[in-house]
Every structure is written in C-alpha cells, then in structure tokens.
C-alpha positions in Angstrom: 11.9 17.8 -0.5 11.2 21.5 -1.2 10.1 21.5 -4.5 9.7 18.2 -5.8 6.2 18.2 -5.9 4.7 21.7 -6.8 2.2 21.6 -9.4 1.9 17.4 -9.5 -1.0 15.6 -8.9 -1.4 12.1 -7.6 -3.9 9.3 -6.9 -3.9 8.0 -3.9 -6.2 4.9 -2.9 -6.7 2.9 0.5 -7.5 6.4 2.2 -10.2 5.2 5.0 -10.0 7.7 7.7 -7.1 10.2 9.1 -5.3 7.1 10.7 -4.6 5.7 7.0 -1.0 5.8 6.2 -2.8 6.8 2.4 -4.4 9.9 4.2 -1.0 10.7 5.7 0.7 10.7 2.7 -2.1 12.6 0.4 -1.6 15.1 3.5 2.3 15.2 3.0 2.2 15.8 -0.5 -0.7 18.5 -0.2 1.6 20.3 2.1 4.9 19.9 -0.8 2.7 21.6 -2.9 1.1 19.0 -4.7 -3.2 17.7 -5.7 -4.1 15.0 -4.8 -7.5 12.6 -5.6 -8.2 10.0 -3.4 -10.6 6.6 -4.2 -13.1 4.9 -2.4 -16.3 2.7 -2.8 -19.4 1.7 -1.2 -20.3 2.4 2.2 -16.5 3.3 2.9 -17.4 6.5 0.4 -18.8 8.7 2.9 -16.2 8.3 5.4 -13.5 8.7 2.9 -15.1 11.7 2.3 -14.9 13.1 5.7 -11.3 12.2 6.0 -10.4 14.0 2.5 -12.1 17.0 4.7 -9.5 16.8 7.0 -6.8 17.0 4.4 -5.0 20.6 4.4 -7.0 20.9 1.2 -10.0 19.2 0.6 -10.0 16.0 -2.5 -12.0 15.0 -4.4 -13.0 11.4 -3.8 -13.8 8.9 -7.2 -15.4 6.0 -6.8 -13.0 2.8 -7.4 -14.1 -0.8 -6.1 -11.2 -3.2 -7.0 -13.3 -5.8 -7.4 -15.3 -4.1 -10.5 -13.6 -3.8 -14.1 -16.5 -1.0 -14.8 -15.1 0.8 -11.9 -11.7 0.9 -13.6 -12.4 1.7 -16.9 -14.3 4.9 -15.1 -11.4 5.9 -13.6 -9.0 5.7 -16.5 -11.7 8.0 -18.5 -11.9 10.5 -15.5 -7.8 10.3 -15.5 -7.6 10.9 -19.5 -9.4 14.5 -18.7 -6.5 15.3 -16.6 -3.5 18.2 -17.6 -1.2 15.0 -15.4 -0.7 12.3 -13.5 2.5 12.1 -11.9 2.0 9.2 -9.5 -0.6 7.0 -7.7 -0.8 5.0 -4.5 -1.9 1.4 -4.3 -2.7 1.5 -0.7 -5.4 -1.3 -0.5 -5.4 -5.0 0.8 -8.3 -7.5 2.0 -8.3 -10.8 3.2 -11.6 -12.0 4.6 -12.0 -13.6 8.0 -11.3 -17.1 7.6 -8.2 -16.1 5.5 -6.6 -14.4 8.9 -5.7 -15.7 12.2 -3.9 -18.6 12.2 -6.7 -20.7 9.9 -4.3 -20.4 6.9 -4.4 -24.7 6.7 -8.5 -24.6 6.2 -8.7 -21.3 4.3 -11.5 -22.3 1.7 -10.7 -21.5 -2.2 -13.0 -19.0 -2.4 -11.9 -16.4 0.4 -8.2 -17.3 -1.2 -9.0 -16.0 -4.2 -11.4 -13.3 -3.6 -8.4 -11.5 -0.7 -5.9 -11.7 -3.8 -7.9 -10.1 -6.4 -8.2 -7.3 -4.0 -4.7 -7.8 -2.7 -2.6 -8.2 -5.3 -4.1 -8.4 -9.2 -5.7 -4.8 -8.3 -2.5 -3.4 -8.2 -2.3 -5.3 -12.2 -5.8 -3.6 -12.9 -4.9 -0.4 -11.7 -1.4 0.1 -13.7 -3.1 -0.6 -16.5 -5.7 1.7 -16.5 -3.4 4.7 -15.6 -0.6 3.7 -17.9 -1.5 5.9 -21.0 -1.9 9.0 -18.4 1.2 8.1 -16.5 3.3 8.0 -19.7 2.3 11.5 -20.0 4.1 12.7 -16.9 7.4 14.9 -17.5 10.0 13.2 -15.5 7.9 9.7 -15.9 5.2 8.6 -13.7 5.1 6.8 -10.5 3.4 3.8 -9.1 4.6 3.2 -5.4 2.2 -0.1 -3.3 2.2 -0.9 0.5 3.6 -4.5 1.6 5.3 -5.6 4.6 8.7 -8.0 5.1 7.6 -11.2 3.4 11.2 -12.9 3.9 9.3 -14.3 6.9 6.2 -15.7 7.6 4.3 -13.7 10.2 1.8 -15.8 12.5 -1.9 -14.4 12.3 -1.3 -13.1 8.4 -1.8 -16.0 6.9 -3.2 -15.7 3.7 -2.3 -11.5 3.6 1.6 -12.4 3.5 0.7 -14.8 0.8 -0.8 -11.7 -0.7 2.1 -9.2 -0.4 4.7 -11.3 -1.6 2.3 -12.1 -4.7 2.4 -8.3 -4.4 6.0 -8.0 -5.1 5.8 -10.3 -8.0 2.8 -8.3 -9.3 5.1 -5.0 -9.1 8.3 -6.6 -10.7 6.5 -7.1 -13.5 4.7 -4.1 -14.0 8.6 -2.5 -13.7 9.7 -4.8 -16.6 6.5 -4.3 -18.5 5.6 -0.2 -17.9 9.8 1.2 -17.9 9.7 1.6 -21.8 6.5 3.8 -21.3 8.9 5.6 -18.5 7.0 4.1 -15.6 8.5 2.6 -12.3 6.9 0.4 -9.9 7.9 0.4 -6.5 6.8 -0.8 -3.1 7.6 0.3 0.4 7.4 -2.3 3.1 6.0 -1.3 6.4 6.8 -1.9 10.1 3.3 -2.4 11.9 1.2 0.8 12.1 -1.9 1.3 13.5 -4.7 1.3 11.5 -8.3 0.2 10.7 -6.7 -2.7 8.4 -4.0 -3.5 11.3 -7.1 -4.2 13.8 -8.3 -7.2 12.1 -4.8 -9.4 12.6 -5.1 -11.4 15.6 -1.2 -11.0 16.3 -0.7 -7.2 15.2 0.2 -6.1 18.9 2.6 -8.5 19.2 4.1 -8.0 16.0 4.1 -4.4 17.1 5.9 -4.8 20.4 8.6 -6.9 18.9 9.6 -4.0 16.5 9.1 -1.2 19.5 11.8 -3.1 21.8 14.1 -4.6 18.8 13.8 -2.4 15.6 17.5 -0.4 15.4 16.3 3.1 14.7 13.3 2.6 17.0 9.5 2.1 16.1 6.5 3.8 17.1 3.2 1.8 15.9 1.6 5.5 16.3 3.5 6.8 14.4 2.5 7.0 10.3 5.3 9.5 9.3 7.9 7.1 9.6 6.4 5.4 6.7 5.5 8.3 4.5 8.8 9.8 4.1 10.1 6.4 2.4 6.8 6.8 0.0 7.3 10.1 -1.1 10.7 9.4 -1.8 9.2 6.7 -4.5 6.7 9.2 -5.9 9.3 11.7 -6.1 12.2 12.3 -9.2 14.4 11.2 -6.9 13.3 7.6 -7.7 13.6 8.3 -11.1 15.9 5.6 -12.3 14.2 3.0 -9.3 12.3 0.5 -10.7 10.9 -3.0 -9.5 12.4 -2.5 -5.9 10.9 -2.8 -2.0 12.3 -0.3 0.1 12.0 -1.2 3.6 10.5 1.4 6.3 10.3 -0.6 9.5 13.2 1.2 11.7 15.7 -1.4 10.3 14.0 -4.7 11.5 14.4 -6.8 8.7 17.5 -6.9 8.5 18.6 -7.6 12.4 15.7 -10.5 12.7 14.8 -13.9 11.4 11.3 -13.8 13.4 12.6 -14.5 17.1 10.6 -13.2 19.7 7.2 -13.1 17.4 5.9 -16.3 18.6 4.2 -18.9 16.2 1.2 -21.4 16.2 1.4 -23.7 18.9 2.9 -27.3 17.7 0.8 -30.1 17.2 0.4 -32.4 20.0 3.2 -35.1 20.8 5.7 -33.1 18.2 8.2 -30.2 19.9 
C-alpha cells in the first residue's frame, strides 16, 4: 500500500491502550506515511495518552465522550481548522454489565438503551459531525466501523450483537445518505481479538478457540494485524467506489460455520 496514505490524516477513536486494534491501525497508517488524531474521554484520557506515546509518532489525543452532543460539536470545530480529513475510525462499543453474559432475557430498558447510544447511534453522531470536513477530502473521505459476524447469534453478547447488527443498519444508511457528498461508509467484521473490550464477554475464549481450530486461513486471537490490513484497505482509494458494505476479517469463518461448536445457554428444564 506504498503510497496510498502519504500526506492523509485520519481520526481514529476506540484507541485504549497498545492492544487496541484502533492503536494498531493509527500505528499502520503512521508507518504508510500518514497523521493521525486519536479520541478519548474521561479517565480513559490519560491512558490513551500513554498509548498515542507508543505510536511511531506521537498523536494528539481530543476529548470525544459519545455520550455528550457538546463533545461532538467540539470535535467538528477542532476538525473544520484542519488542511483534511481523509478518513476516521469508529472503533468504540459498550454494553454495560447486565446487558452481557447470557442475561439478554432480563436486560433492563435502561442498560439497552444506554449500550446502543454508545454502540451504534455514535457512529450516526459522529458522521455527521465530520461530514462537511470529509467532503473536503480529494479522492472522497472515509468512514470505516468495527462489528463482528451478526448472521449468528453468539452466546454471552447478548445485547452487543444486538448492537452491531443495529451497527450495520446505522452504516447502510449513512452510505445512502453521505455518497452524494463523496463519502463511503464501511465496516469490517472481526474474528475475536484480544482486547480490553474482549475481556468483559463471558464466552470470548471460547468463541476464540472455535475460530483458532476451524477458521480456513487460521486465526490467532493475538494477533491484531490480521484485522488491520482489511481496515486500511477501507480507508484507502482502493475503496473508493465501496460503499455500505461489511467486509469480513475473521480467517474465513463466516462462511464455513452456522455456530457449531460455540456452545449456547443451557435449555430450560424438561425441554431438549
């Protein structure tokens, strides 16, 4: 990809320490030539920092809570100063506790709804505000988000694959809506990688050991870069005519299983 992304710049959020797939690609595309500015809010802030220390170049770090219009509308004044904006990464998710595990059935309204503002509209929020920079970019700017295969539902996600296939909705039409402004909306779904955000599913090492022994091309759950490279590709020119599509990085596993070997909840008493 020599080339492609000298001179760019890109925003990538969801970077929460060097493990993130988000740091790994801000890293990639440092090293193609490219900036990067990363987000972050909160307490999370000064780790984030730390981590864009690590980066071959340090980032700056803006302050971006997904939960906070304000927050937003700061961001898309810091981004109207900008010479670009070629792309940006929505690389963040949250479900709280009693949204996870296998308690999908007694999930109360309120943890529901606050997992898919964060989840899913965010991803709304930030197209929005970026639009009138991204419309600037030469070759047409890019908007790439992380999900994972939601043709199945995956015991222990719960409410977060509700999430990501509202996800994919959320993207399809931001590709229908943002293409006359020269914008494409992408996502990239994910075999299991281990990360901060991976740790708080209950069934994440099984999930991970299915794709290790069955995926065709072979999965590593250490392994980030096997994700990255299908990223970049979405944030490159190379995408330039791809719009409102999920490209699948997960070692071919979506399209050899239907879910055997991930096991499920345990039936209900007297029912088999």
């Amino acid at each position: 990809m020599s080339g492609l992304f000298t001179g760019r710049k890109y925003l990538i959020t969801g970077v929460l320490n060097e493990e993130s797939i988000a740091w790994h690609v801000a890293a990639a595309l440092q090293a193609q030539g490219a900036d990067v500015v990363l987000t972050s809010f909160g307490r999370a802030l000064r780790v984030t920092r730390k981590a864009a220390a690590l980066l071959p170049s340090p980032a700056d770090v803006l302050e971006l809570d997904m939960t906070d219009d304000t927050h937003f509308q700061a961001v898309a004044e810091e981004a109207a100063e900008w010479d670009r904006l070629d792309g940006v990464l929505h690389s963040v998710a949250h479900a709280p506790a009693d949204a996870l595990g296998s308690g999908f059935l007694t999930t109360p309204a309120a943890s529901a709804l606050d997992g898919f503002r964060v989840s899913a509209y965010s991803l709304q929020q930030l197209a929005q505000a970026l639009a009138p920079v991204l419309a600037r970019a030469e070759n047409g700017g890019a908007i790439a988000g992380m999900t994972v295969d939601t043709g199945r539902a995956l015991p222990g996600y719960d409410w977060m694959g509700v999430y990501k296939t509202a996800l994919e909705s959320v993207a399809q039409y931001l590709a229908l809506y943002l293409g006359p402004s020269g914008i494409r909306v992408n996502l990239v779904a994910a075999g299991p990688v281990e990360t901060v955000s991976a740790s708080g599913v209950s069934s994440f090492g099984r999930l991970a050991d299915h794709y290790e022994r069955w995926a065709p091309l072979g999965w590593d759950r250490n392994d980030p870069s096997r994700v990255v490279g299908a990223v970049l590709f979405l944030l490159s020119d190379l995408a330039r005519y791809t719009t409102g599509q999920v490209l699948y990085a997960d070692g071919g596993m979506h399209a050899v299983t239907g879910g055997v070997g991930v096991p499920g909840p345990a039936a209900p008493s007297g029912r088999r």
